[in-house]
N, C-alpha and C positions, 0 to 999 in steps of 0.2 A: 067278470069271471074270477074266484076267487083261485087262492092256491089250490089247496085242496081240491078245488076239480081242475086244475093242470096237470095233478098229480094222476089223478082217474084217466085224463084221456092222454094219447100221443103227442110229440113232440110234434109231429107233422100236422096232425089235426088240428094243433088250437094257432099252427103259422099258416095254415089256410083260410083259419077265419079270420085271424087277424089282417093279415093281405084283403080279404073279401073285404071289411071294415075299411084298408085305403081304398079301394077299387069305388068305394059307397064313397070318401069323402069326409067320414068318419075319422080324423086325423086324432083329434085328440084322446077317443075310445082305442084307437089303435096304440097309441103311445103307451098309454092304461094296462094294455095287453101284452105288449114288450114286455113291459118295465117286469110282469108280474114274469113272464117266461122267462127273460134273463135272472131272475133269481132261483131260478130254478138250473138253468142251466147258463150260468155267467160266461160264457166263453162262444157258445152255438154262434157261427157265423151269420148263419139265417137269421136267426133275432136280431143281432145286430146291424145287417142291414133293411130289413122293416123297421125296425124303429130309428134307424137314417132317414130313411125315405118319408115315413110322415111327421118326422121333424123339422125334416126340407119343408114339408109341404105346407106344416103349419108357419114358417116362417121365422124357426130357430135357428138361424143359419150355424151360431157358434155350436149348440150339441149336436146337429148333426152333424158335423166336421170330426168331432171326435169319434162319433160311431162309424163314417167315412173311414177316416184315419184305422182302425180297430180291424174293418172291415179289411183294410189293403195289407194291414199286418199277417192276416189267416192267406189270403188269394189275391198274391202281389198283381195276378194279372187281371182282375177286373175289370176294367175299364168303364162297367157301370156303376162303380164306386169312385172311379180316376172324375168320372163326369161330373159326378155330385158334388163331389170334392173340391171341382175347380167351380162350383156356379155358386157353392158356398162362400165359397175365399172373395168371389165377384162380387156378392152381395157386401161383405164383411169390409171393401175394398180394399182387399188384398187382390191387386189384376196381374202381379207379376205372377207368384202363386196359380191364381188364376190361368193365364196362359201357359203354364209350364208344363200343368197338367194337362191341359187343350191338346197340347201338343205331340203327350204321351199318350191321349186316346186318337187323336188323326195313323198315330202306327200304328192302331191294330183297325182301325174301322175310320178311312179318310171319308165317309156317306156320313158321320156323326155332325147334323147339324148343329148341336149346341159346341160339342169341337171346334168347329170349325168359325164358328161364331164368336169363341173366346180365346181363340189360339194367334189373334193377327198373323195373321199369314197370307199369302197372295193368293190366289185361285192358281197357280201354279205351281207354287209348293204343295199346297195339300193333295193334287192330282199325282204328285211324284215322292208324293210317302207313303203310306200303308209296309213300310217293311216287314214289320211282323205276320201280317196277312201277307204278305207276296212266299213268304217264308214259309206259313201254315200250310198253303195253297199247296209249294212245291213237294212240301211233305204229303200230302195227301195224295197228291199225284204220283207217290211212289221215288221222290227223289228227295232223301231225307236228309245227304251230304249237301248238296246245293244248298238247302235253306240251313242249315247247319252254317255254311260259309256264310252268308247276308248275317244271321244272327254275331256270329264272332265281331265280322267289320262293326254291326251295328254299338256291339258293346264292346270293343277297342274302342268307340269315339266319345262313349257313354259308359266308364267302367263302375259308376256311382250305384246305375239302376238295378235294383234286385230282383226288377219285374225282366228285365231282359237275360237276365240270370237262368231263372226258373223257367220261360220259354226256350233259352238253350237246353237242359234239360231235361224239358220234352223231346225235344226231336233228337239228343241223342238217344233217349230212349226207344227211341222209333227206329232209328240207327244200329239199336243192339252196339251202342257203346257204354255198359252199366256199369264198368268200374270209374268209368269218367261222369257218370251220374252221380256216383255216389259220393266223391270228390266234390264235385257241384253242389250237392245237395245238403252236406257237412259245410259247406262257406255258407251258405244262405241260411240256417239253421242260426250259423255265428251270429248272424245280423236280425234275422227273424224268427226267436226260437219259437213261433205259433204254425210258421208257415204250411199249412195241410198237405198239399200237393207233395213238398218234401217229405214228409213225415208219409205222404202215402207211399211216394217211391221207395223209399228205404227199408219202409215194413214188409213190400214186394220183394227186394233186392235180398233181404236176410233172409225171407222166406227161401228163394229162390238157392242162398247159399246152404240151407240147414242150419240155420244160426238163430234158432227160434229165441233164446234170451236176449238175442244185441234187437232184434226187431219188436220183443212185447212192450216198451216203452213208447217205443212208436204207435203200437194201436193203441194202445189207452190213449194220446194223444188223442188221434182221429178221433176216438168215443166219444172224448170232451169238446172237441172244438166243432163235430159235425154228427150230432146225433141221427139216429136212422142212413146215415150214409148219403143225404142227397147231395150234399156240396161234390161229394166225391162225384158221384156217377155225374153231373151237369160237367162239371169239371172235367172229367174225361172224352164224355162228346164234342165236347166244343175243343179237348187239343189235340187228343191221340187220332188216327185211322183207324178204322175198325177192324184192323187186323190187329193192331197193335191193343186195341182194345181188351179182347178176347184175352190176349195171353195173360194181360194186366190184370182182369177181374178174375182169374183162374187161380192165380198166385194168390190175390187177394183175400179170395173167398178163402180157400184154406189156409192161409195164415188166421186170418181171423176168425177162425172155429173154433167151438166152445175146446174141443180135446186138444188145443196147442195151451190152452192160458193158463189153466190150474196149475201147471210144474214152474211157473218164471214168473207167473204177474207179483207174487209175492216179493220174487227177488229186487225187481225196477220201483215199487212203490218208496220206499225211505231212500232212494237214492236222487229221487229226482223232485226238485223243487213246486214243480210246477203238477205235481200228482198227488194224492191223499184218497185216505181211504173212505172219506166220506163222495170221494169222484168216484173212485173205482165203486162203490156201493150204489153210489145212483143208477149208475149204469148197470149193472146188474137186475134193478128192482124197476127200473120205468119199463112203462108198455109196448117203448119201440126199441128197447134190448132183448124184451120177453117173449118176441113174437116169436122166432126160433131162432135159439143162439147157433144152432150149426152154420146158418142162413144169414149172420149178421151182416156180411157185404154183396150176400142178392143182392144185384141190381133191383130198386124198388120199383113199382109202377106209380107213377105219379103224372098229374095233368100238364106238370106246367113247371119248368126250369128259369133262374135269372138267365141261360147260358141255352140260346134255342139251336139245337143241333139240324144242321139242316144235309146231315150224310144221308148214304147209304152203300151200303156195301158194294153193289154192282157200281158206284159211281167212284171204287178206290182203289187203284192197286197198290201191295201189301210191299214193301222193299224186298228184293231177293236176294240182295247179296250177300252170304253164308258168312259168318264169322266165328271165330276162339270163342267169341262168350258164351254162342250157345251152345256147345258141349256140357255137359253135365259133368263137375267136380266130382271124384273116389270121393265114397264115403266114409271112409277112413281118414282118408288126409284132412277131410275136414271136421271131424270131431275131433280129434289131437290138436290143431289148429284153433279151435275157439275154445276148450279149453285154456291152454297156454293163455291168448289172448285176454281171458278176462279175468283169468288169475291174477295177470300182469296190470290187469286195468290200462291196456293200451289204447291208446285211440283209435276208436276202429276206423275211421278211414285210412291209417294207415298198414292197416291189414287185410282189407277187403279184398283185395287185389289177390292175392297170397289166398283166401278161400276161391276165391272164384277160378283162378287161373290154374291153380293143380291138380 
């Protein structure tokens, strides 16, 4: 397939056939296919992990580690990237690597047998880890402090990891603790400035404040790094509750409506490194920005996620406990407030606070 017709069809389109290509076996046409969609869109997380996975499979162990690697830079919490990653470094014999990783997928999924197979560990440790599942779990079940608490201890003993980072907040999220997301979400950026999930919370969280210029740099992120929004939506099922859901893709949706971007996307373009107007124009002109800009963070319908959500709402209750954040800031205070702010070119997380709480 050449450019020019990636250009004609969807983003989504031409990573379903190429997925259909590994599913056939087809490793080296798939790589073919990558190669041609990452040039089109160099950053798409999705690309980058299909062309991991049948690089793995061809038996490149060294380029799929960097597309691995690339892959955990965008969604620290993968762990079917954490996987790949570590059976790479096996191959490669790297077993220390190898098991370190093992060990960071046994916390989110201790049933992972090739984890558990490269992680040396006793059949009794691995039954007495999954922390971040036991954590997911509590939150879903409506107690979103409790695994908030297991997350903290877990990254007090582990403050390196930026995946335990970004699972914390999540569930403060869940928590309705969003000036302490946003905080969280400003450190991780420091260390990972691709990280999606961050870059989606924050685009939420500015929305949420009326602070549409500090959040348009953030969606042009998302644009580039997850065209059509699927990384997003898999992402969100497999971390938030579906309560939490809802309010998440409502924010979402109308932050990223075509009537927010014309008055600010200009202004974040020369400011930020990692943006150009040749990104920004892409997204504009391909077929899964065009389908309706109002619509850009519909939820899409799609067959088949890295990230299999297995909710349902009757199987979740939603946290009840009422807090300061969800009040609604005067909209006064807070247009006097971001202006100041960005006049001053202050850091925004340390003024978030100061929008949200007045």
């Amino acid at each position: 397939m050449s450019q020019s017709t990636i250009v004609a069809a969807s983003f989504s389109q031409v990573l379903i056939a190429t997925n259909e290509l590994i599913a056939r076996g087809d490793y080296k046409k798939a790589v073919a296919e990558c190669d041609n969609l990452i040039s089109m869109y160099p950053d798409a997380i999705r690309a980058q992990r299909a062309r991991a996975n049948a690089l793995e499979r061809l038996g490149d162990a060294a380029h799929a580690l960097e597309d691995y690697r690339h892959v955990l830079e965008i969604m620290p919490t993968d762990h079917y990237a954490m996987i790949g990653m570590a059976r790479c470094h096996k191959k490669l014999g790297e077993v220390r690597d190898a098991e370190w990783l093992a060990r960071q997928v046994i916390d989110y999924d201790p049933d992972d047998l090739d984890a558990a197979r490269l992680a040396n560990m006793s059949d009794l440790e691995i039954r007495r880890a999954g922390d971040i599942r036991y954590a997911r779990d509590l939150c879903l079940a409506g107690m979103p402090m409790r695994g908030i608490s297991e997350i903290r201890r877990k990254l007090a003993a582990e403050p390196d990891r930026v995946d335990l980072q970004l699972v914390l907040a999540e569930l403060l999220w869940t928590g309705k603790q969003h000036i302490v997301v946003a905080e969280l979400c400003y450190e991780i950026l420091h260390t990972l400035p691709d990280c999606l999930p961050a870059h989606l919370l924050l685009r939420t969280l500015w929305h949420k404040a009326n602070a549409e210029v500090m959040g348009a740099a953030h969606h042009l992120h998302i644009e580039r790094l997850d065209p059509g929004a699927l990384e997003a939506q898999a992402w969100l099922q497999s971390s938030l509750p579906a309560a939490a859901q809802v309010e998440f893709w409502e924010n979402l949706t109308t932050a990223g409506s075509a009537k927010n971007k014309p008055q600010v996307i200009d202004e974040v373009i020369e400011d930020d490194p990692h943006l150009s107007s040749d990104t920004l124009n892409q997204n504009r002109t391909d077929d899964v920005s065009n389908t309706q800009e109002d619509d850009l963070y519909a939820i899409p319908s799609i067959e088949a996620t890295d990230f299999e959500p297995d909710l349902s709402p009757s199987d979740i209750t939603a946290p009840k406990t009422p807090s300061i954040l969800d009040q609604d800031p005067p909209q006064e205070a807070i247009e006097v407030e971001v202006d100041v702010a960005v006049e001053a070119d202050d850091h925004p997380e340390a003024w978030i606070s100061d929008l949200i709480y007045q």
